[in-house]
C-alpha positions as CSV (number, residue, x, y, z in Angstrom):
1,X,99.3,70.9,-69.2
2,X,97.1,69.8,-71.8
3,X,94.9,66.7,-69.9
4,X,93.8,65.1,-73.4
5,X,97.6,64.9,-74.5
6,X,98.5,63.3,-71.4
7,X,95.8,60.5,-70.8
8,X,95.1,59.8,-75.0
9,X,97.5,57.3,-75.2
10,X,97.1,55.6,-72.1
11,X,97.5,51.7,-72.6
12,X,95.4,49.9,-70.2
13,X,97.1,46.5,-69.4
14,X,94.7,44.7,-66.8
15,X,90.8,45.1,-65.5
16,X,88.6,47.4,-66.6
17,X,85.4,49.5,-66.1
18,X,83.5,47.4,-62.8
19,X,86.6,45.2,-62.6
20,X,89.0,47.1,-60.6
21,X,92.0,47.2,-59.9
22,X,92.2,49.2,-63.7
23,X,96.3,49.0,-64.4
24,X,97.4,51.8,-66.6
25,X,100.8,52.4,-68.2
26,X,100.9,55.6,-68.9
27,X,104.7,55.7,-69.8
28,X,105.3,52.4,-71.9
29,X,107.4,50.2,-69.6
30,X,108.4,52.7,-67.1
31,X,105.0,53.9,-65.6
32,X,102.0,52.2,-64.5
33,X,99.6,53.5,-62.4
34,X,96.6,51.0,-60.5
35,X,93.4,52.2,-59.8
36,X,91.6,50.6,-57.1
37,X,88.2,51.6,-55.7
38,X,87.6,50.8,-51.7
39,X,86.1,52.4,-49.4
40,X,88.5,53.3,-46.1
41,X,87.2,53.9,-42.3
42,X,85.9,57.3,-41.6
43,X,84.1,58.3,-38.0
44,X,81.5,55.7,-38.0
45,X,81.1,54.8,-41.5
46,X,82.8,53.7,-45.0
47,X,84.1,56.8,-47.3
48,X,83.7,55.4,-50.8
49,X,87.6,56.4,-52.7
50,X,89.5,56.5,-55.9
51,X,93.2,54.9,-55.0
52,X,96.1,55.4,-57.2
53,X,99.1,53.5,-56.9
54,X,101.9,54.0,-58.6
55,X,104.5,51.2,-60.0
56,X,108.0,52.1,-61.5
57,X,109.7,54.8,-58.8
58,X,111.7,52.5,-57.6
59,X,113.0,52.0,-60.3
60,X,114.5,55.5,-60.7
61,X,115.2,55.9,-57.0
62,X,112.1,57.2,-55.6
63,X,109.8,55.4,-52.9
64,X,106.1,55.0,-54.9
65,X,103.7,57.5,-54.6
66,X,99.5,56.7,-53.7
67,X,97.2,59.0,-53.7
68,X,93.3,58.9,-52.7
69,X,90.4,60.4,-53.6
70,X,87.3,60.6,-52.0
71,X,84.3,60.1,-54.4
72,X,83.0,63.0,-55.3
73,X,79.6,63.9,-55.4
74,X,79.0,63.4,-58.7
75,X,80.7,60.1,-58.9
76,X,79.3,56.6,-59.5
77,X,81.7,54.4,-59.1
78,X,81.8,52.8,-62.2
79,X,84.1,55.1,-64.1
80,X,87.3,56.0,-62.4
81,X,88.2,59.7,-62.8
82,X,91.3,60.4,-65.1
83,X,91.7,64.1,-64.2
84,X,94.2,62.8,-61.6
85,X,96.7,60.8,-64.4
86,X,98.1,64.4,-65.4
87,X,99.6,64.6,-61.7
88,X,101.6,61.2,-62.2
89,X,102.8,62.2,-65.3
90,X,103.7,65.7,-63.5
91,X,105.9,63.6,-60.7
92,X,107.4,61.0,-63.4
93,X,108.4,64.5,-65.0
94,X,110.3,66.2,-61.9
95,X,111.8,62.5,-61.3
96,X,113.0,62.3,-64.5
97,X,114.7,66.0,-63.7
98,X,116.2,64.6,-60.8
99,X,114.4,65.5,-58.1
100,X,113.7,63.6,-55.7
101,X,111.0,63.5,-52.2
102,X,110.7,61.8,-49.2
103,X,108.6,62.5,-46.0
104,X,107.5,66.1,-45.5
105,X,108.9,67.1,-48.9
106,X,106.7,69.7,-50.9
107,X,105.7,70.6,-54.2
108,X,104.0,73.2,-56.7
109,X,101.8,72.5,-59.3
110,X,102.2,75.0,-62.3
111,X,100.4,78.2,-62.7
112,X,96.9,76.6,-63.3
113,X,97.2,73.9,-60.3
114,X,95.7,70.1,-60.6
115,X,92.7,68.7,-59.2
116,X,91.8,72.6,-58.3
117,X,94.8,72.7,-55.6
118,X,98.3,74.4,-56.1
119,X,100.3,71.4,-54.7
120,X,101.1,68.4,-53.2
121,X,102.8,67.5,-49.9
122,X,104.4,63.8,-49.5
123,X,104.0,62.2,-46.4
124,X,103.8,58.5,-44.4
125,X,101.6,55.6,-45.4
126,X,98.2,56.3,-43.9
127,X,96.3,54.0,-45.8
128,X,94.1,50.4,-44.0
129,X,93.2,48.4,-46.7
130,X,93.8,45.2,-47.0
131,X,92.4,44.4,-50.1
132,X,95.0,46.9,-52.1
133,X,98.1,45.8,-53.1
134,X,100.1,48.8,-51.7
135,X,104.0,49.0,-52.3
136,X,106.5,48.4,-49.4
137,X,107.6,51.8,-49.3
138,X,105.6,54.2,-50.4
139,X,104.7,58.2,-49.8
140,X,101.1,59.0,-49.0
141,X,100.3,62.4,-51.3
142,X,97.9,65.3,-50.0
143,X,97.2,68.0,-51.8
144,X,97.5,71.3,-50.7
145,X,95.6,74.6,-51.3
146,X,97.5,78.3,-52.1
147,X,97.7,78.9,-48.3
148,X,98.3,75.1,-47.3
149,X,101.2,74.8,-49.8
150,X,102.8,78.9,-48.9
151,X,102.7,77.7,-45.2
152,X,103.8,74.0,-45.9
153,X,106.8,75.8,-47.5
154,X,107.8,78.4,-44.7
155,X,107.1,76.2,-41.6
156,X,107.4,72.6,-43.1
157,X,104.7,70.1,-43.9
158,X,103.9,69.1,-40.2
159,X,102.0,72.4,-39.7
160,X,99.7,71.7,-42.1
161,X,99.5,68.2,-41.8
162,X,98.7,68.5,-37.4
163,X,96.1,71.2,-38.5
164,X,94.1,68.9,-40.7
165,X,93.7,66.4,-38.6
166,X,92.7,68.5,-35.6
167,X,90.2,70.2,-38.1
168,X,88.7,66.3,-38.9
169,X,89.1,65.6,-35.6
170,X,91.1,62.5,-36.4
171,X,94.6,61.7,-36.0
172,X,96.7,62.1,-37.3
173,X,94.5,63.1,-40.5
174,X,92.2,61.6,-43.2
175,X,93.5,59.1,-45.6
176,X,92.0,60.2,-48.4
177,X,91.9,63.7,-50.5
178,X,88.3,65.4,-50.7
179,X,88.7,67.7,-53.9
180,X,85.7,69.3,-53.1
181,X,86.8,70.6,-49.4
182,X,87.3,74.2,-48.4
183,X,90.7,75.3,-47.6
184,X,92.3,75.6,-44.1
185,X,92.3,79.2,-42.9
186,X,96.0,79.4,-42.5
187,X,96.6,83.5,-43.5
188,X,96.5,84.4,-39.6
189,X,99.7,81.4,-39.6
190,X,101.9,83.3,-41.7
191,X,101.0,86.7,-40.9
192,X,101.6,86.3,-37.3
193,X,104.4,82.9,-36.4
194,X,107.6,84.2,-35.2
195,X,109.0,81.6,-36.4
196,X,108.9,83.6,-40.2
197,X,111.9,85.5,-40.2
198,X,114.2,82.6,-39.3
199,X,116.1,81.1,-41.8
200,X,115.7,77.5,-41.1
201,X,117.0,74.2,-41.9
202,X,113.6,71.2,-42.7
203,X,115.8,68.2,-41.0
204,X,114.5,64.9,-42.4
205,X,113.3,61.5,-40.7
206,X,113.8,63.6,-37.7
207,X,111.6,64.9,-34.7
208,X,111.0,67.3,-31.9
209,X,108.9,65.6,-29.4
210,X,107.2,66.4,-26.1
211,X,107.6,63.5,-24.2
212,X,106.0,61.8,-20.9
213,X,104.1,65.4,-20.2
214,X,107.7,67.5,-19.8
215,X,110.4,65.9,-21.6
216,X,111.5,67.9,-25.2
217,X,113.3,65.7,-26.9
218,X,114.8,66.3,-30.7
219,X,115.3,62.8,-32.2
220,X,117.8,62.9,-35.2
221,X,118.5,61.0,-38.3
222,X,122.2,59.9,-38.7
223,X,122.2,61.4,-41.9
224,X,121.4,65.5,-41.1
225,X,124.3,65.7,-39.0
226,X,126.8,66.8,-42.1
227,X,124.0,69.3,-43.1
228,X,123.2,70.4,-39.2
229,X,126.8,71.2,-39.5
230,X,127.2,73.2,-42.7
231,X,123.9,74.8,-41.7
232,X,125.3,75.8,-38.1
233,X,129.1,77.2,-39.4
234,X,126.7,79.2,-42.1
235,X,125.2,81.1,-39.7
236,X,128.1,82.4,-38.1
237,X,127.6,83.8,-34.3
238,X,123.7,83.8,-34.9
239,X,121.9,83.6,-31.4
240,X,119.0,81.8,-33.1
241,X,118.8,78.5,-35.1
242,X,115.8,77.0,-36.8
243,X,114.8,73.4,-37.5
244,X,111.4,72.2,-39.4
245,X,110.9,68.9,-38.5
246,X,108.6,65.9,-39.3
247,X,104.9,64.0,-38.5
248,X,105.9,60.6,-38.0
249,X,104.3,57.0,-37.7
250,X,105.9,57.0,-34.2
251,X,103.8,60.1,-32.7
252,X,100.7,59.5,-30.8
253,X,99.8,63.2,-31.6
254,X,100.5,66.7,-32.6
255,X,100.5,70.3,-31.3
256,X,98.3,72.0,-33.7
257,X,98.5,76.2,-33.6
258,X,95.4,78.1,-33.9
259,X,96.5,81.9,-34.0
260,X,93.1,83.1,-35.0
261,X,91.7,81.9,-31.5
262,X,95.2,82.6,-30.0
263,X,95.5,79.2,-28.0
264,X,97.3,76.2,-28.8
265,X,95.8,72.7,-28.9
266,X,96.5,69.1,-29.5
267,X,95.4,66.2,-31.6
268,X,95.9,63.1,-29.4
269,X,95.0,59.1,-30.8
270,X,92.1,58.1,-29.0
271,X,93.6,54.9,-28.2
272,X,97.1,56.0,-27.2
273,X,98.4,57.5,-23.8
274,X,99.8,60.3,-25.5
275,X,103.8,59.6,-24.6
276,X,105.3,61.2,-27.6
277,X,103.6,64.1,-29.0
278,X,105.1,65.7,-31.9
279,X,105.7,69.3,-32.9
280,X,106.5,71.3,-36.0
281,X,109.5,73.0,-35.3
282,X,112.3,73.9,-32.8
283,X,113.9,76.7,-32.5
284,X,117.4,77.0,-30.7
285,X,117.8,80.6,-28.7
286,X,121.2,81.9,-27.1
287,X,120.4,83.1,-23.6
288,X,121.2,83.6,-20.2
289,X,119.5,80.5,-19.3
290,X,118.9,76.8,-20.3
291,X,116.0,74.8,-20.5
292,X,112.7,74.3,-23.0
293,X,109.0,76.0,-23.4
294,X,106.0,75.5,-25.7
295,X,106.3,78.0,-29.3
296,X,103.3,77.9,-31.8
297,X,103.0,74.7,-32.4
298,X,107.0,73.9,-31.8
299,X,109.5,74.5,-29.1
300,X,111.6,77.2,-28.3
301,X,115.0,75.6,-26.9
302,X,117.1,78.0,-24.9
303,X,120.8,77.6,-23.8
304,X,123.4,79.6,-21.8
305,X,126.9,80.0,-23.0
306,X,128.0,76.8,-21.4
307,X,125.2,74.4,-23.2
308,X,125.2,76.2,-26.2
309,X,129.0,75.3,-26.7
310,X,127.8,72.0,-25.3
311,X,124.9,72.2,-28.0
312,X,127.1,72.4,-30.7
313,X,129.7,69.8,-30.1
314,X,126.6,67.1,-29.8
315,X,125.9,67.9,-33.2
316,X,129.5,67.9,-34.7
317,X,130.6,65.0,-32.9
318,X,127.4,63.6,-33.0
319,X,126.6,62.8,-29.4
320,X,123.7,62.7,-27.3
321,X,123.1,65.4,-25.0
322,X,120.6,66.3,-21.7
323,X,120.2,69.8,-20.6
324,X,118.3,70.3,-17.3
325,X,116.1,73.7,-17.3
326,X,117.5,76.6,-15.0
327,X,114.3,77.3,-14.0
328,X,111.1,76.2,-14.4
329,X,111.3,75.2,-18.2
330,X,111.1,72.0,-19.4
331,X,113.9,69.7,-19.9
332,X,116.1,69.6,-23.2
333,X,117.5,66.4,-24.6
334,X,118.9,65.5,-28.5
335,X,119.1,62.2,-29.0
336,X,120.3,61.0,-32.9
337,X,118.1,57.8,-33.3
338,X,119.9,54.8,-33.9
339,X,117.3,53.0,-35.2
340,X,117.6,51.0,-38.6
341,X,114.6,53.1,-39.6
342,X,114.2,56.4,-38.2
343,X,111.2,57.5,-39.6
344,X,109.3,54.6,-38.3
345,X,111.0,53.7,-34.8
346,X,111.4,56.5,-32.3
347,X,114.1,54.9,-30.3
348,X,113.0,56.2,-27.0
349,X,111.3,53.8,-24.5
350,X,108.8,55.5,-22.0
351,X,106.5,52.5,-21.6
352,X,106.0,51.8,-17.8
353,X,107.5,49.0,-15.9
354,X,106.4,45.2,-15.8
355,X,105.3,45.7,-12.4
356,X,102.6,48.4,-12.7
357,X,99.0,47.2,-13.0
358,X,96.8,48.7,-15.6
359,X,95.4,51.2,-13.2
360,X,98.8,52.3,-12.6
361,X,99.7,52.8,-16.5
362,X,96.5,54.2,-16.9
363,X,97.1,56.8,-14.0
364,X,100.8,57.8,-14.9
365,X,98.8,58.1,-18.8
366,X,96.7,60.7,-17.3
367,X,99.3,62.8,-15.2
368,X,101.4,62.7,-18.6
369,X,97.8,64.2,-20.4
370,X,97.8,66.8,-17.2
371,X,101.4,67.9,-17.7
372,X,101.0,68.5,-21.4
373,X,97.9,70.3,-21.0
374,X,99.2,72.7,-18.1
375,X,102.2,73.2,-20.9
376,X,99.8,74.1,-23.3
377,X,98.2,76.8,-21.2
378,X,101.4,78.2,-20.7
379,X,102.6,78.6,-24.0
């Protein structure tokens, strides 16, 4: 992609060099992009960024797309950085071809990358700041290295996504883009998930969730259940199904994976009780018993004859269903979320009753911490 080509005929239609926002149409009447500089919270200071906003996706069916950029070292912050217009034209490109990318979608650069990354991962609003203008709807865009994007591909966005915020220690990760950071070391990930031979199925807006400490819950979307059901009747008399699933605003953290160290960790908000903690995948096993465990950094969900028949008809008929562990596993439930927004609301309601005191909440907080840790440990 020739850069100069791309950003020559840029039209500039409001602000300017020190007077930002900058608005730029970079395809006449049908892209404009807004450059903002603001500086978002990191751990105990301001991070100086580039913002980019887009303006016309809606238009053609897509939610907006916003991408920031820390400053880079060499940066002033008087003159905004253009190497990152040749990315919007990229997107308005693959919109054009009718594609199309919501929340945990994935894409690949062409052979020579952008920005010095091979792709991009799409992904929910993360952005305070008031000061910017920012689209209703909108997809937050974090670009991904060789091994970021390979694993984002095989074992879903959420992978990636939980193991940048754990490495930042912030949750669920940074805002912003720093072109100039190392890549995650994620080679030990793809040699050695067992989740890499399983043809899987990414299910959208939708969730697998350890909840209050021992609960596994999957929360579905309405709208997978016609493509849980071609996916299922595909597979025949397979013993094994696979589900990537999503990071969502909901989650008040994530199981992260760290097969180099062999252990598995979690990212938890600071200021949450950690109720519903997400995880990147579940897997569904045929066995001779029911009930869930701790996989990777997902969940290994495993049903006798009797719930796996019972398995199936939730999905087909679309039902909720509960199924209690033989043994000392955890509990399995699927729940399709009902909510006029899935991908923001969770549904579930695990907050304590009116009549415990804060010590209380705070206590039943804690056990909930204890439980997930002695999960941990086990997986």
């Amino acid at each position: 992609m020739n850069q100069k080509a791309q950003t020559s005929s840029i039209k500039i239609l409001g602000g300017g060099i020190g007077h930002y926002p900058i608005r730029l149409e970079l395809v006449p009447k049908r892209l404009i992009v807004s450059v903002y500089q603001q500086d978002l919270p990191g751990k105990g200071s301001q991070i100086p960024c580039w913002i980019f906003v887009t303006h016309g996706m809606v238009a053609l069916k897509q939610r907006e797309f916003v991408l920031a950029l820390r400053f880079a070292k060499d940066d002033d912050g008087k003159k905004f950085p253009k190497t990152p217009l040749p990315l919007f034209m990229f997107l308005y490109k693959a919109i054009m071809q009718k594609m199309r990318f919501v929340t945990g979608d994935v894409i690949r650069f062409g052979e020579k990358g952008l920005l010095g990354f091979s792709g991009m991962g799409f992904t929910f609003g993360n952005i305070s700041a008031n000061v910017i203008e920012l689209p209703q709807h909108y997809l937050s865009c974090v670009l991904l290295t060789k091994e970021e994007l390979a694993v984002a591909q095989a074992f879903g966005l959420t992978r990636v996504l939980s193991r940048m915020g754990f490495e930042t220690n912030r949750f669920p990760f940074n805002p912003w883009n720093d072109i100039e950071r190392h890549g995650l070391p994620m080679q030990a990930v793809i040699k050695n998930s067992q989740f890499k031979n399983i043809k899987v199925l990414p299910l959208k807006h939708s969730s697998i969730n350890l909840v209050a400490g021992d609960k596994v819950v999957l929360l579905l979307a309405a709208g997978m259940q016609g493509a849980m059901t071609s996916y299922m009747k595909e597979q025949g008399n397979a013993s094994q199904l696979g589900f990537i699933t999503q990071l969502l605003p909901y989650h008040e953290g994530a199981l992260v994976w760290l097969p180099e160290k062999d252990s598995i960790e979690m990212n938890v908000h600071p200021d949450s009780e950690g109720e519903i903690i997400a995880g990147s995948f579940v897997l569904f096993s045929r066995g001779e018993t029911s009930g869930a465990t701790m996989l990777e950094d997902g969940f290994n969900a495993q049903f006798d004859d009797q719930a796996w028949l019972a398995l199936r008809n939730a999905i087909i008929r679309k039902q909720n269903l509960v199924i209690a562990p033989s043994g000392g596993d955890m509990e399995f439930s699927l729940v399709w979320n009902t909510m006029s927004n899935p991908e923001t609301e969770s549904g579930l309601t695990w907050e304590p009753s009116a009549s415990q005191d804060s010590k209380e909440t705070s206590a039943a907080s804690d056990r909930w911490l204890d439980k997930l840790k002695r999960w941990i440990k086990r997986g």
